[in-house]
Phi, psi and omega in degrees: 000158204238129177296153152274133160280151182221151193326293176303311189304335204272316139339274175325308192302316176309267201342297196302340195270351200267287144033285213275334227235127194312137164318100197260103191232165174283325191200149146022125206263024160257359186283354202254344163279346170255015197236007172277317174287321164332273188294317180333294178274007166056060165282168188240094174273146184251152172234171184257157136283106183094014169240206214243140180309087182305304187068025167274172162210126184294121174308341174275100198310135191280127181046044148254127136316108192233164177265133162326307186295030166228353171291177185256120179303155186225126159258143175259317175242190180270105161127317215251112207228116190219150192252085195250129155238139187231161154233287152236357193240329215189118177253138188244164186208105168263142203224111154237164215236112152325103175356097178092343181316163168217139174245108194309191191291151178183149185265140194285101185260010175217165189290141192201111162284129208220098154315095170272131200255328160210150153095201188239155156255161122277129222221162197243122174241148152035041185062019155245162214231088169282118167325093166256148193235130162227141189256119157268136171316124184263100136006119147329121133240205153261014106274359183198159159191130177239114161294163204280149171204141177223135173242129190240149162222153187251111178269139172255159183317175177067321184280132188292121186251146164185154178193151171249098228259140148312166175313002193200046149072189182210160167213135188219160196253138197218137174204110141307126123226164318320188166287138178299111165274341172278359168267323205273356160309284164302002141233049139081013198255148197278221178354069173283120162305166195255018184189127181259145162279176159246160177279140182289318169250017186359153182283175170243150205256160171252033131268170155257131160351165160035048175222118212276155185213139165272135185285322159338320197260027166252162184265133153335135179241113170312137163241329160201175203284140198049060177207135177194158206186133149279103207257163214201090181271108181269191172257358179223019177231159157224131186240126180218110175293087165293093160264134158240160191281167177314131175072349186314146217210105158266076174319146150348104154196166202247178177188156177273344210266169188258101170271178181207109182266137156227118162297154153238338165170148180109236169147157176227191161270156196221138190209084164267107199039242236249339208268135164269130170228125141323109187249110169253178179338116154087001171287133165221140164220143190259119173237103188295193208268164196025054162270156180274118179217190190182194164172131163252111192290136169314176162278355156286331182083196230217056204255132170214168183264091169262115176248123175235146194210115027242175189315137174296174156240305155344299156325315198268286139025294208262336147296299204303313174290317143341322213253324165291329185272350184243344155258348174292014191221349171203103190332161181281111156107345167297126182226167185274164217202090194312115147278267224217111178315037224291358178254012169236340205256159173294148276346133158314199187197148171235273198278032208288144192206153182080012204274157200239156152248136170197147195046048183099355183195178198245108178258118196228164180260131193234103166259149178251141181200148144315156154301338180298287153153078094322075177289164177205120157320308231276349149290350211234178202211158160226152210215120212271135149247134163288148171295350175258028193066359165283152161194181187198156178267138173257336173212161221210138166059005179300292208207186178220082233277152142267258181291148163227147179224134188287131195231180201282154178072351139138036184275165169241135160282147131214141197297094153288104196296280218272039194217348173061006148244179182250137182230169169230166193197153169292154158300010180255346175114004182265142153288097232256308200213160180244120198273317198235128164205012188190139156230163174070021193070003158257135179311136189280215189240267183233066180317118177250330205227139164232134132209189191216136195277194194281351191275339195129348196276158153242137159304131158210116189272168170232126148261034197026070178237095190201154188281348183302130161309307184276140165242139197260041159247140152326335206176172150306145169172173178255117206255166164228103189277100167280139230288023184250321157120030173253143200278144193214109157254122162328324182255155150288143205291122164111335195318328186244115159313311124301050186284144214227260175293153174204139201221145154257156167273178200283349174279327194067054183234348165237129215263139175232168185191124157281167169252115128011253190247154170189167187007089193237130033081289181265018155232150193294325185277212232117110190227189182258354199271332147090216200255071161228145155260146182259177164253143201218149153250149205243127196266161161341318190258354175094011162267179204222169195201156158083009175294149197198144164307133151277293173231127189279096203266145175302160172251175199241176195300311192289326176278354172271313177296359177250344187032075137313148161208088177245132157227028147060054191278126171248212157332123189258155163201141174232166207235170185261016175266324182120337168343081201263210189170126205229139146292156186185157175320302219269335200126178173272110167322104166220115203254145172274206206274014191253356185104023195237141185340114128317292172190185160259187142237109184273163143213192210273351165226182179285094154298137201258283195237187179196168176181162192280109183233202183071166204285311179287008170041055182200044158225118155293114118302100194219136188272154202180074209046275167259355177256183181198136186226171158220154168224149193311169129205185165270044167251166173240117165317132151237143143206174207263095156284121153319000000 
């Protein structure tokens, strides 16, 4: 029997299909929730001119959170296995690699950056099968700490690729523009267009094409406060190794270019139109251009891959003044430079710490220490260097000396840590005076850092890093010897959990002293002084008043996931501009006189120290555990010879 239909059923039925059937709008069915927000927060939409309909559509639902693990693995080769997301411009591709995998030889039909993130690769440049590398950050001992290295190269279109994953496979990250149409063939996506543009008007990239880079040796760019990023600029991209800091607070706001987000580690709240979506490890999100976003950083803080197409100009804008404030204090193209090898060159080297320049030559301290940080004088040496990388030990199996400082008569103060005083001594190794050795009617402890002002007084921290268990002080703290020789202590026992470096400025009206260690789990103090150098104004008599922060040292990935605030500030150096320059877990740390970040000097282990050298005195020397490296800059280093 054949049912009846009726006027109406038939009406109802329409209605429900039209209902059901996707929306035929001017835009994106997030636009009218976003153009709500937009006047809400009283934004500014910007448009891009020119560029070009491309007709990819992104695999990735625009300002949703999705996981790598939910994407589909794509194989492109046998071994070579990729996790691909795109957006209309830029295509990103993680990619692991099988032991020994190969992505045979092939002509380039998009421009392509290419991240080694672990193991190693061979990468085909300019016919030749160049060695790439990635490094992981190595936990502190007492003998070694290896910094992090990721080597990235920039291939232009047209140019022939091919790579070979190391004996123990690889995983490496690749971001196209345009999008690779023969990778989304090979996932499988329908309706391809039969040709990609280029953006018309390309960006100027700040690499060069076929040339391997460690990304460590690009400098932070501030993009806002607490956000700084390493940016890596094409002709039709921006790739920005982004860390935000912990707590960090990003309001609502919009840009026209087309993003991409990937954590790497840490995570945040996502703030997408109306929404907070939680982003962690291995989270990717696409956000077009002037979608309304934001982000509240975790208490680990925050590192991702933000890729935007086309090149931010805002971005490039705030390197260049980076990047200008940072070569006036280091040449454009200058790197450090192993001066010296101390586990291949005679007398061996462990530990080097403390180095002065004075008459010509370079005095440093060769501490012996264990992985443990067990020291033993009877191992460690102080040590003459020439600029041409010779030295010799002037005392040799004594003592187990730290900071050195240039003293009056062409004498050295120096700290004898594990020796519980401060001495001064000739450069040939006779003990001339015992300058400090007890306050309060007790021994101090482990004099780490020394200088001396213009009057005769000297400075010295103890951070009580000596092998005893009982410490015959109260606390960590900071002394002041007056040109009379009576010991005054400045700090209060503990006020730094840690006190390490120590500095004057060139006028001597400002005291400056780093922090170490700080909110540790396996260490004993906790103090308010944190990841800073602090400042002090220095009274008449030589104590000090008025501390106040100064300068914000970066933390490295591992003391943040503990969420630490060790940035393991050792050894200070200043400049007669007021510059200073800290060693730190992270690199060499470099700030001007108002306290605000310049730049880094990365190198391949933890510097421990530094110091002004040369007849022009506008050579760092900085020590690092068994090396020593030095590099040029245009400052003339101060220190106050007596």
């Amino acid at each position: 029997m054949k049912p009846a239909f009726s006027k109406l059923t038939v009406f109802t039925g329409l209605l429900a299909l039209i209902l059901l059937m996707p929306c035929c709008t001017s835009g994106p069915e997030w636009q009218k929730k976003n153009n709500e927000l937009i006047s809400q927060n009283a934004l500014t939409v910007r448009k891009i001119k020119g560029l070009p309909k491309t007709g990819i559509v992104s695999n990735l639902e625009a300002g949703k959170v999705a996981g790598l693990e939910s994407l589909p693995a794509t194989p492109l080769y046998p071994g070579v296995n990729a996790k691909l997301y795109w957006g209309t411009g830029v295509m990103t591709s993680v990619v692991n690699l099988d032991p020994d995998a190969r992505i045979p030889e092939e002509t380039l039909t998009a421009d392509r950056f290419m991240f080694v993130l672990e193991g190693e690769v061979n990468q085909l440049i300019n016919g030749e099968n160049v060695k790439m590398i990635a490094l992981r950050r190595e936990e502190q001992d007492g003998t070694h700490s290896g910094t992090p290295r990721v080597d990235f190269v920039y291939l232009e279109k047209g140019s022939t690729n091919a790579l070979t994953a190391g004996p123990s496979g690889a995983k490496i990250v690749e971001v196209y523009s345009p999008v690779r149409l023969d990778y989304l063939r090979k996932a499988g996506v329908e309706n391809i267009p039969g040709s990609n543009a280029d953006i018309p008007s390309p960006a100027t990239p700040n690499i060069k094409p076929n040339q391997v880079y460690d990304l460590y040796d690009l400098q932070l760019t501030e993009l806002t406060t607490g956000a700084n990023s390493r940016l890596i600029t094409g002709k039709n991209v921006q790739i920005s190794f982004i860390s935000m800091d912990p707590g960090a607070l990003f309001d609502k706001h919009i840009h026209p270019e087309e993003q991409t987000m990937l954590v790497l580690r840490g995570g945040c709240d996502e703030i997408l139109l109306d929404t907070e979506q939680p982003m962690a490890k291995d989270n990717v999100v696409l956000i077009p251009g002037n979608m309304v976003h934001g982000a509240k950083v975790g208490d680990l803080g925050c590192d991702a891959i933000d890729i935007f197409w086309p090149a931010r100009a805002d971005y490039t804008e705030k390197e260049k003044a980076r990047l200008t404030a940072f070569h006036a204090i280091i040449p454009e193209g200058a790197k450090p430079e192993l001066l010296v090898d101390g586990k291949v060159t005679k007398p061996n080297l462990t530990f080097t710490e403390g180095p002065k320049w004075l008459n010509g030559k370079v005095y440093l301290s060769n501490m012996f220490f264990d992985q443990g940080w067990n020291g033993d004088p009877k191992k460690s040496s102080l040590v003459e260097l020439n600029p041409d990388g010779s030295y010799r030990n002037i005392v040799e199996g004594k003592m187990q000396t730290n900071g050195l400082y240039p003293y009056k008569n062409g004498n050295l103060l120096v700290c004898d840590m594990f020796g519980h005083r401060v001495i001064e001594m000739t450069t040939k190794g006779q003990v001339v005076r015992v300058v400090a050795d007890s306050y309060d009617g007790k021994p101090i402890d482990g004099p780490n850092d020394i200088i001396t002002d213009t009057k005769g007084g000297i400075y010295f921290t103890d951070p009580q890093f000596t092998p005893q268990a009982v410490k015959n002080q109260p606390g960590r703290a900071v002394y002041y010897v007056n040109p009379e020789g009576k010991i005054i202590r400045i700090t209060e026992p503990n006020e730094f959990a840690m006190p390490n470096g120590i500095l004057l400025s060139p006028d001597g009206k400002t005291l400056y002293i780093n922090n170490c260690y700080d909110d540790e789990s396996w260490y004993p103090v906790n103090s308010d002084k944190e990841n800073y150098v602090w400042a002090y104004d220095v009274k008449d008599d030589g104590t000090i008043t008025n501390g106040r922060k100064f300068a914000r040292l970066f933390l490295v990935d591992n003391v943040l996931d503990r969420k630490g605030k060790s940035s393991s500030a050792d050894g200070m150096a200043i400049d007669k501009m007021g510059n200073i320059y800290v060693a730190t877990h992270y690199g060499v740390q470099i700030f001007n006189a108002k306290g605000e970040f310049v730049g880094m000097i990365n190198l391949p282990t933890f510097p421990v120290s530094l110091c002004f050298g040369d007849d022009d005195m506008k050579t760092l020397y900085i020590v690092s555990y068994s090396r020593i490296y030095k590099i040029r800059t245009n400052m003339e280093g101060y220190v106050n010879y007596l």
